[in-house]
C-alpha positions in Angstrom: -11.9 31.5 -4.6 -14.5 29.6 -6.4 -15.3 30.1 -10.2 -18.2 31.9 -10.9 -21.1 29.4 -12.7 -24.1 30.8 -14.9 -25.9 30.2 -11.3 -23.8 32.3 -9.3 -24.9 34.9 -11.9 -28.9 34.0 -11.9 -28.1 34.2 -7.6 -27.0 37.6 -8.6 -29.6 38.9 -11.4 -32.4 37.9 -9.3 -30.9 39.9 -6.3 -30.4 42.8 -8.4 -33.7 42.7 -9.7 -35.0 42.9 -6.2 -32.7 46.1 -5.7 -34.2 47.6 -8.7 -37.7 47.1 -8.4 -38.2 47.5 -4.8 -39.9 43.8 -4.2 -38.4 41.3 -2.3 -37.4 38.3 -4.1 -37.2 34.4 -3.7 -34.2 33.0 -1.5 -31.0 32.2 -3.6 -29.7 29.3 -2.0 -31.4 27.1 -4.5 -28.7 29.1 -6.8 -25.5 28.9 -4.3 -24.2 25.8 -3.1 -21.5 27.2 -0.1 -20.4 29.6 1.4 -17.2 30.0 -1.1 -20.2 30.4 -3.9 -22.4 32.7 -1.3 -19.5 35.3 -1.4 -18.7 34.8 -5.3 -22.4 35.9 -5.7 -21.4 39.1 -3.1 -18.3 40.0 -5.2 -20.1 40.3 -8.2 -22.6 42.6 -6.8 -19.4 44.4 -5.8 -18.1 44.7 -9.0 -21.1 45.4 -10.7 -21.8 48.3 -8.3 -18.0 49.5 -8.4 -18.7 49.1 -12.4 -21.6 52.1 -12.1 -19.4 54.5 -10.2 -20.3 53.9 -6.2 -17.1 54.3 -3.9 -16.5 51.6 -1.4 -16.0 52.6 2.2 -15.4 49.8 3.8 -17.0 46.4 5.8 -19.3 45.7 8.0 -19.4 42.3 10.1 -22.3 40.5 10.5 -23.3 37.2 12.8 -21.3 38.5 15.7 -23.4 37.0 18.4 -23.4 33.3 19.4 -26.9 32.6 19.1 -27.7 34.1 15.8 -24.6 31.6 14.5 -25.7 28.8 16.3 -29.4 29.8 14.8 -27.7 29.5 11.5 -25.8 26.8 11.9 -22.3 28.5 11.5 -19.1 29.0 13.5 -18.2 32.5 12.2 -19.3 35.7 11.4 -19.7 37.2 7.7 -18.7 40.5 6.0 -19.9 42.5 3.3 -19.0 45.6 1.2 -20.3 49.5 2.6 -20.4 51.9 0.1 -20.6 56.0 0.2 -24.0 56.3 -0.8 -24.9 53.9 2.1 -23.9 56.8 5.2 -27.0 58.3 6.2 -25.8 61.9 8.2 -26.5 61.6 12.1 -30.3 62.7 12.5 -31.4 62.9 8.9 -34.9 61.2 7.6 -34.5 58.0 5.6 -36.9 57.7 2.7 -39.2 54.9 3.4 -38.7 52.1 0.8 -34.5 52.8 0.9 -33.8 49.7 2.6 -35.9 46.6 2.3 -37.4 45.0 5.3 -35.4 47.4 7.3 -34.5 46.4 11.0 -31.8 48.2 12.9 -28.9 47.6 15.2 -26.4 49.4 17.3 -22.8 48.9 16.6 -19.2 50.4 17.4 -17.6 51.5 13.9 -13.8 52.1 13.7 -12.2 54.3 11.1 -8.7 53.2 9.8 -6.0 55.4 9.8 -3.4 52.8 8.6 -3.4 49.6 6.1 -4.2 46.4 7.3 -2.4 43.9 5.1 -0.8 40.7 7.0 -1.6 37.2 6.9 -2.3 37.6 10.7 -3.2 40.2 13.0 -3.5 40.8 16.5 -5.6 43.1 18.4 -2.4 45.4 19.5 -2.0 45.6 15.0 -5.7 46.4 14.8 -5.6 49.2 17.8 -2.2 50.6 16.1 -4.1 50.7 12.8 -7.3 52.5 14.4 -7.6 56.4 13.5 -11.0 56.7 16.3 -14.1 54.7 17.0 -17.8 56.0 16.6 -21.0 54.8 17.6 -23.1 53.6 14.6 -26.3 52.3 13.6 -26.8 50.4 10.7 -30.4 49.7 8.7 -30.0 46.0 7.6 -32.1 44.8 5.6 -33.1 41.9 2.9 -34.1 41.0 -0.2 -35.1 38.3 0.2 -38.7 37.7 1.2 -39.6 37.4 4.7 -35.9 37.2 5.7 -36.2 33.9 4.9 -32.6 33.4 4.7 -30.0 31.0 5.2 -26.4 31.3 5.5 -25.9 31.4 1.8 -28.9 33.8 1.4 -27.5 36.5 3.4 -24.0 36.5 2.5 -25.1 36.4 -1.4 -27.2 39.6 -0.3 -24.1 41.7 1.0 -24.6 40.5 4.4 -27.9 41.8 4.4 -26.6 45.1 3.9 -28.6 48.3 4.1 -27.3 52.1 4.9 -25.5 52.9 8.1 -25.2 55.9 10.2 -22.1 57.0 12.1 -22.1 59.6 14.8 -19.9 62.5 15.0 -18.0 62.7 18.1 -14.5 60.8 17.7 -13.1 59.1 19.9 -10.0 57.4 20.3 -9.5 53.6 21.5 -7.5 54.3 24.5 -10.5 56.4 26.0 -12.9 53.9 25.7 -13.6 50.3 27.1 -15.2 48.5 23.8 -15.9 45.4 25.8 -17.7 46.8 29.1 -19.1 49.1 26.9 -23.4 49.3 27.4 -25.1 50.0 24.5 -29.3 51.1 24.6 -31.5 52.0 21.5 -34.6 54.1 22.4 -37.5 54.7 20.3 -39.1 58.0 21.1 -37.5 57.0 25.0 -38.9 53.7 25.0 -36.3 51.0 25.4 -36.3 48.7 22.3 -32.9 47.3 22.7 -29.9 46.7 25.4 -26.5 45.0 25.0 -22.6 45.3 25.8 -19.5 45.3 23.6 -18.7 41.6 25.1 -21.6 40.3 22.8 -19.8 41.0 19.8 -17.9 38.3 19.6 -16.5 38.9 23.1 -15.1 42.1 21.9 -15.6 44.3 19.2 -11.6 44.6 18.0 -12.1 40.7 18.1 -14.7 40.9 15.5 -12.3 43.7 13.5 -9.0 41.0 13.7 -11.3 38.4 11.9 -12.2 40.7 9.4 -8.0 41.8 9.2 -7.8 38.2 8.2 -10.6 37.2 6.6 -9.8 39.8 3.3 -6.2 39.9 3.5 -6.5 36.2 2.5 -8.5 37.3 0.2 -5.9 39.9 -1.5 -9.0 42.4 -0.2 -7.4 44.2 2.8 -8.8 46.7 4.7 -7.1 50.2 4.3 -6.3 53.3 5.2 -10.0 55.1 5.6 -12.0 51.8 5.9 -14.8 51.9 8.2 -15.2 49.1 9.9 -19.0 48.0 11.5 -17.9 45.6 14.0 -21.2 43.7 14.5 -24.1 44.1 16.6 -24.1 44.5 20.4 -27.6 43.6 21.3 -31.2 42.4 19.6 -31.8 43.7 15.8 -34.8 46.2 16.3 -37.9 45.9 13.4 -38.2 49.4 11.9 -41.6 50.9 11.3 -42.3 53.8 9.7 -42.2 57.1 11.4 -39.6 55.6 14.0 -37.0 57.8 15.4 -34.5 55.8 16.9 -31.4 56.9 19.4 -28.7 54.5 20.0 -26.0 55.8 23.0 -23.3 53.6 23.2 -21.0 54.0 26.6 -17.7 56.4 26.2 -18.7 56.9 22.3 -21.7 58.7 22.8 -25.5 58.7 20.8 -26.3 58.8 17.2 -29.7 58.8 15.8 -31.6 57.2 12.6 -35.0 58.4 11.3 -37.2 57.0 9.1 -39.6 58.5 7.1 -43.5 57.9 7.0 -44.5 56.3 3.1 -46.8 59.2 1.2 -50.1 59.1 2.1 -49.1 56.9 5.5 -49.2 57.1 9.2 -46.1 56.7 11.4 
């Protein structure tokens, strides 16, 4: 891993800053030169959070689909860190202002019931290592300003990181087709959204085996209780305030994210 630099540190104080005050701030990537750099900037947002007491839960993968990659200009998807304080329960309001520019996705999460620690993994390791999948949406969203954001950018930002929320119905792999699975997100029972598991990365265990890899090179595996958000299966919705938006997800079932309308606003 690459040595952190007094501009891998500014990349991170100005991030912070945005965290803190609520304002989106100029892209990093002036700060970062790489991806190795991009992720020394995530890792010390990591530690610095860790540092203040938050309990990390696990990963989510981002850049799953083809076109956002070839958009960016990459050949691989990215991770970053999910914390405790990120799960939002099934159905409950999320204050405006919580995430910033918040858009939302629907996603298959999987919950670990056993260590993932080799150099290499297969699917079969990663089903083994599988405790139950859920349907999940997560609230991404940016600090940096407009999204304007490269590859560097978002992986400096966690990924882009925002809350997630996980619905409640477990359900194990072998009851459930990940790849054929259909996915839909409805806002008030308008169709905003539609995709498949294939469209992350043609499978959503694939997208959990590159993740396996990815931080067990790192000395970071995933363990034991990890949840794991494999990536998006269709279009990233824009959130507005006031939304409510349902997510069903084929053989996992729905799960639900609400956000709130700012005082003294209109939904």
């Amino acid at each position: 891993m690459t040595s952190v630099t007094d501009d891998h540190r500014a990349a991170a104080a100005r991030l912070l800053a945005a965290y803190a005050s609520g304002r989106p701030c100029e892209p990093v990537r002036d700060l970062v030169d790489g991806l190795e750099a991009a992720y020394a900037v995530q890792s010390l947002l990591t530690e610095r959070w860790l540092g203040e007491g938050r309990r990390l839960t696990g990963r989510k993968i981002g850049l799953t689909s083809k076109a956002v990659q070839e958009q960016l200009g990459v050949g691989s998807p990215d991770f970053g860190a999910l914390f405790a304080d990120m799960a939002v329960p099934d159905g409950a309001e999320i204050p405006a202002g919580a995430v910033l520019q918040p858009r939302a996705e629907a996603e298959v999460a999987l919950v670990l019931e056993h260590d993932l620690p080799h150099e290499r993994h297969t699917v079969a390791d990663v089903i083994a290592a599988t405790a139950f999948a859920l349907p999940a949406i997560e609230v991404v969203g940016s600090r940096i300003r407009d999204w304007d954001i490269t590859l560097a950018d978002t992986v400096a930002d966690n990924a882009s990181s925002g809350l997630y929320v996980l619905g409640t119905r477990p359900v194990p792999l072998r009851e459930v087709d990940l790849r054929m699975a259909g996915m839909v997100i409805e806002r008030r029972g308008e169709q905003v959204s539609t995709g498949i598991g294939s469209a992350c990365l043609g499978h959503p265990l694939h997208a959990a085996v590159w993740l396996a890899d990815t931080l067990a090179a790192l000395g970071q595996p995933l363990r034991a209780g990890d949840t794991v958000l494999t990536g998006a299966l269709g279009p990233v919705v824009p959130v507005r305030p006031g939304d409510v938006l349902e997510a069903r997800i084929d053989g996992l079932g729905d799960v639900r994210a609400a956000f709130a309308v700012a005082e003294g606003g209109t939904p």
